[in-house]
N, C-alpha and C positions, 0 to 999 in steps of 0.2 A: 482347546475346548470349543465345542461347535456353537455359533449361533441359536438363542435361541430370542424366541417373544416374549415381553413380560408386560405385564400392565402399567399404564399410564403413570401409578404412583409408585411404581416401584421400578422404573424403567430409569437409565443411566440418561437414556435418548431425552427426556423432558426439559431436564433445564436446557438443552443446546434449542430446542425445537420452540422451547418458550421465545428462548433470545432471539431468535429468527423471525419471529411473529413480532415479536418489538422493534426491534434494533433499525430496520429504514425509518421507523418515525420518531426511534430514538434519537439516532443521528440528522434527523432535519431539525426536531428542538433543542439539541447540544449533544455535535457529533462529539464533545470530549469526555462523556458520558462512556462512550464503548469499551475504553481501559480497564474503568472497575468490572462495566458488566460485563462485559467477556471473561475478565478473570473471576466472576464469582461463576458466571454459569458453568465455567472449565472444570472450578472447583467442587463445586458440588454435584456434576457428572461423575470425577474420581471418587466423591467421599459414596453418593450412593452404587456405585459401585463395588465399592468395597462392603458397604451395609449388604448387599444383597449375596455377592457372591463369596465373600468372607475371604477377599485377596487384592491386597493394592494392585491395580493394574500396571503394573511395572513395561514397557515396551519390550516384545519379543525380539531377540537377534536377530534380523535378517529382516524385520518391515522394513519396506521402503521408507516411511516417514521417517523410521528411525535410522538409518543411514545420512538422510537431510538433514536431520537433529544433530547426529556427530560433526560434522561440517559447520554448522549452528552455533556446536558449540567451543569447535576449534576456531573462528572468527571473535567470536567474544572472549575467549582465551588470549587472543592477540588486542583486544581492545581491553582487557586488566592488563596489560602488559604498558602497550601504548597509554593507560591512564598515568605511568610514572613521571612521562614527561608532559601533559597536558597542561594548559594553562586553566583548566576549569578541572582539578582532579575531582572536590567534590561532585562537583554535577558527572561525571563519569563514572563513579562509583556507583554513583544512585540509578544510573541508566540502566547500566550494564546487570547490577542485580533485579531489578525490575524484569529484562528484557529475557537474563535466566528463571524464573519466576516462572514467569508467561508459557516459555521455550518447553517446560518441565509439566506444567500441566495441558499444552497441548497435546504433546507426546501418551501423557497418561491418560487424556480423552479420548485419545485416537485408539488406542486400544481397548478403550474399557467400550465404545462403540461397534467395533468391529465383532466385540461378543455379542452383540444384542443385533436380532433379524428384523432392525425396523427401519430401514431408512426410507421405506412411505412416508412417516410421520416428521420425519426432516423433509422430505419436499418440500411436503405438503404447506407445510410451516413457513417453506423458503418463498415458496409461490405466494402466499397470501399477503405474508412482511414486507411483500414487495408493492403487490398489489396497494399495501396501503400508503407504505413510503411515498410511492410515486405519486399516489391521488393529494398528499401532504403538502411534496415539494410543489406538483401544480396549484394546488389553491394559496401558501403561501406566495406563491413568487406573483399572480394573478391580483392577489389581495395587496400589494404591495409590504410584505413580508409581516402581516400580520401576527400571522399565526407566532414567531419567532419574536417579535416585539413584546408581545402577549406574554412569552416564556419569562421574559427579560425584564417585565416591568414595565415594559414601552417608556424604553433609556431614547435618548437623542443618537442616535447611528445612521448617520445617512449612506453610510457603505454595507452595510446588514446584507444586501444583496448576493455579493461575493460569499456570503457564510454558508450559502446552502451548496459551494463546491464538495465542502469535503461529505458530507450527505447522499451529494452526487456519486459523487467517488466512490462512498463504501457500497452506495447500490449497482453499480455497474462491474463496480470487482462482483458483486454476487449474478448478477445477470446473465452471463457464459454457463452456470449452474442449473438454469432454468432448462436448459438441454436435456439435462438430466432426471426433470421431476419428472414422474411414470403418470401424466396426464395427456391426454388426445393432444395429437401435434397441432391441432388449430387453436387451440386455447393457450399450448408454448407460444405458438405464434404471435397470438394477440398481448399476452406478457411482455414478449421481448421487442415489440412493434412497440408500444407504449414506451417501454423505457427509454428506448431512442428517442420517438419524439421528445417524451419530457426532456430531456438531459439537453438534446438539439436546440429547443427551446430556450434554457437557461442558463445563465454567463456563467461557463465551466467549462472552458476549453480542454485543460485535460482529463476531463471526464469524456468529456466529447471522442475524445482520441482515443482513451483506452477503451470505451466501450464499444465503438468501432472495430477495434485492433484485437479485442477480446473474442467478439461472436465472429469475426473474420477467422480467428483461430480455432478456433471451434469447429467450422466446417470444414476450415483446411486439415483439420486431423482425424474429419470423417474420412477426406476421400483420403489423405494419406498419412495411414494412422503411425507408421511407423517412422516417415520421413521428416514427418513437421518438429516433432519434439525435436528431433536429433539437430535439424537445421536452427534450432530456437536457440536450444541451447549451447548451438556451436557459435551463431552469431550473438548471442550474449556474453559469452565468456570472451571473445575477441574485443568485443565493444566494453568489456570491465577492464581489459587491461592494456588494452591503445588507449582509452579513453581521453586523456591528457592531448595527445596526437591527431587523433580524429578531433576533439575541439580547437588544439590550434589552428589546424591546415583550414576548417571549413570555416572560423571565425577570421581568418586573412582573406578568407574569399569572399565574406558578406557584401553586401548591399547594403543603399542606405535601410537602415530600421524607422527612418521618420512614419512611411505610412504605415507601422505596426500597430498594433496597439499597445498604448505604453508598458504595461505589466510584462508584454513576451519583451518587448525591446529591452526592459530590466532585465529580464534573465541573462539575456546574451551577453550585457553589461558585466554580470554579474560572474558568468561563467570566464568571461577574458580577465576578471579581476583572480579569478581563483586559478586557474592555467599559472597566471604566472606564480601563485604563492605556492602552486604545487610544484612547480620547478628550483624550487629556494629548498625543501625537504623533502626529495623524492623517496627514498628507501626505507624510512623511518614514519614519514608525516607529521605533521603539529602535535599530535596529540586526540586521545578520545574526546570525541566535544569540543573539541579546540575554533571550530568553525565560528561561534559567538565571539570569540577573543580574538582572531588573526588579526594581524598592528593591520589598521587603515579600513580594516571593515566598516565601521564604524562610521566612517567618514562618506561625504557626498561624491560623484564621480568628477573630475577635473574636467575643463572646459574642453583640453586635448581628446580627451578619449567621447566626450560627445561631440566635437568637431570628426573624428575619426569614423562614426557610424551613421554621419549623416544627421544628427540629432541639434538641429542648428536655430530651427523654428523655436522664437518666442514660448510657444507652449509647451515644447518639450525642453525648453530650458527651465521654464519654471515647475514642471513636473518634475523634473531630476532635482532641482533644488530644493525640495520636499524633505522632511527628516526621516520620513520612510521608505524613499530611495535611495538606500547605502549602497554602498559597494559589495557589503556580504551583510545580510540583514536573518539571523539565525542560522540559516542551511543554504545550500546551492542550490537545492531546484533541481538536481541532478545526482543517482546513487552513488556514478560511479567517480563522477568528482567529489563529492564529500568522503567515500573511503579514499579516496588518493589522497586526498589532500590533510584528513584526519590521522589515517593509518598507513600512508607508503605503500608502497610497492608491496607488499609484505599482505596487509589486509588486503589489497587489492588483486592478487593471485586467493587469497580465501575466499573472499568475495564474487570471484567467477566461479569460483568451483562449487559454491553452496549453491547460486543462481540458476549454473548450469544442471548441477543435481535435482535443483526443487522441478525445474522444465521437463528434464527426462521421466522425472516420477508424475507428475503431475497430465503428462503424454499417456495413461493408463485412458483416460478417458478423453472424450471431444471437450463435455463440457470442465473437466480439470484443467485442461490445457488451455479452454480459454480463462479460464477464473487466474491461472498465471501469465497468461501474457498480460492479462487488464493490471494485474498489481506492477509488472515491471514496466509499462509504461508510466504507470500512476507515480512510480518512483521516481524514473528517469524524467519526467516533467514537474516535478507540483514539489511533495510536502518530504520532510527530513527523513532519514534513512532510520533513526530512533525514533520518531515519534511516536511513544504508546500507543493511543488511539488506533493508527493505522496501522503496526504493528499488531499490536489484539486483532483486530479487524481481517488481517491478510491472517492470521493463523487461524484464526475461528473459520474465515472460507478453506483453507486447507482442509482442517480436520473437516468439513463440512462434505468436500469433492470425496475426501477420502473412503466417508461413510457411502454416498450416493456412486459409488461405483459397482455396489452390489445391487442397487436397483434396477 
């Protein structure tokens, strides 16, 4: 059925375009907020959809998205599997249907989208949610996090600082998209100028990185549109299934981590603790979820292994000695060691190949291509491989790229 335009209140495109014009400022007042609303604006894309054109939009055979989607959902068919031996089965139960949930109505957005010839009105929407995002995170982080005290009741948080990372995060995953809005290149420009500074500006390292790593990608698939996805995705799938290999070899070759700052030096910590728990069940893994429960996570790092990275100083003894510097403290901080280490060798061959797949489709355009590399950096540094939040988040920019490639 071809494209066509339908009015604002009868158009599939509004709730995603609403959420777009929300969502940066939703996520700076509580990015854990984006789970439900993503999943209601997905849903009621599909349901008006079906009111208007009087047919569930069910995914056609042969879209790209939906090839990613079977991949999607061959992974999560091996993490029901790996939920048998998990030490947290309910919490994997509950994940994994949530994350088919999500999986099901992004596919049927993406489609119920690709009938309607508006992806003006997603720009346009994306451009301005940003716009405000950004002016948000700046006067919070400026006001000394006001605005987010404010939300909260103005609780006692002297760490509240750190919370506008994930904030950071979802807007610079949408940032590489700006490529894409159909307004004068000077006015892109001064979008995507801004959101570097602000992000440069605010303590969020891996924001900082993806959203570098994102708009770098982005131009590298102007000039080489054919070459970049294909090298993305060959070096993703490589780096999903050495992964284990590539962290031991470069974690033997560290330096000390004393002049780090403490949070990256936790990671590396963190990653040398998980290396080894992924060599005790390679083929199999712990389990879905199993990451909260591995014996010793729990536990603070021994004197040996911060003797070992250099971490010898007074203060980074007593920052390790902290009860929030475990050894595995929910997730790795890293995708491709959390499927190793959760799901074996097994998730971890699915795991490159959906990766790989989402890179090559996502290659359709500059700014697609960069909206995925920002998400598989954001992974491979920061927050959990489940997490809802950023989970919705990375699927709502998907089906977002997806519609904005006809513009």
């Amino acid at each position: 059925m071809a494209p066509v335009s339908l009015a604002w209140h009868r158009s599939p495109t509004t709730p995603v375009a609403v959420l777009l014009a929300v969502a940066p400022g939703l996520a700076v007042a509580q990015f854990r907020a984006m789970a439900l609303a993503v999943t209601v604006a997905l849903l009621l894309t599909v349901v008006t959809h079906r009111r208007v054109r009087g047919a569930w939009p069910w995914p056609r055979p042969g879209m790209e998205m939906e090839r990613v989607g079977w991949l999607a959902v061959a992974l999560l068919g091996w993490c029901a599997v790996a939920a048998l031996w998990s030490p947290e089965p309910g919490r994997a139960v509950q994940t994994i249907g949530g994350l088919a949930a999500l999986l099901g109505l992004a596919l049927m957005a993406a489609r119920a989208l690709a009938e309607e010839a508006a992806p003006r009105r997603l720009a346009l929407a994306l451009a301005g949610g940003l716009a405000v995002g950004l002016a948000l995170a700046a006067v919070d982080h400026a006001s000394g996090n006001w605005l987010r005290l404010a939300v909260r009741g103005f609780p006692d948080m002297p760490a509240i600082s750190f919370g506008l990372k994930p904030a950071m995060s979802l807007m610079m995953l949408l940032l590489p998209l700006v490529l894409a809005v159909p307004m004068a290149w000077a006015l892109r420009g001064v979008l995507v100028a801004a959101g570097l500074a602000v992000v440069l500006w605010l303590p969020a390292d891996s924001a900082k990185i993806a959203a570098l790593a994102g708009l770098a990608a982005g131009g590298l698939a102007m000039l080489l549109p054919r070459a970049a996805p294909r090298l993305a995705a060959l070096g993703f799938a490589a780096f999903s299934v050495a992964g284990p290999l590539v962290f031991t070899f470069g974690l033997a070759q560290a330096p000390s981590l004393e002049p780090l700052p403490r949070s990256a030096a936790h990671r590396v910590l963190i990653w040398d603790f998980v290396v080894d728990r992924i060599a005790e069940k390679p083929l199999l893994g712990w389990g879905m979820e199993a990451s909260r429960a591995i014996p010793g996570g729990s536990e603070n790092f021994p004197r040996a292994d911060l003797d070992r990275y250099g971490l010898t100083s007074p203060e980074a003894r007593a920052w390790f000695s902290a009860p929030a510097a475990r050894r595995l403290p929910l997730h790795t901080h890293n995708a491709a060691l959390q499927i190793w280490l959760e799901l074996g060798l097994v998730g971890a061959l699915l795991g490159a190949a959906l990766g790989a797949a989402a890179l090559l489709a996502a290659g359709a355009s500059p700014a697609g291509f960069g909206m995925a590399v920002s998400a598989v950096v954001t992974w491979q540094l920061s927050f959990g491989v489940w997490q809802p939040w950023w989970v919705a988040s990375v699927l709502l920019a998907a089906v977002v790229a997806w519609m904005l490639r006809k513009s």
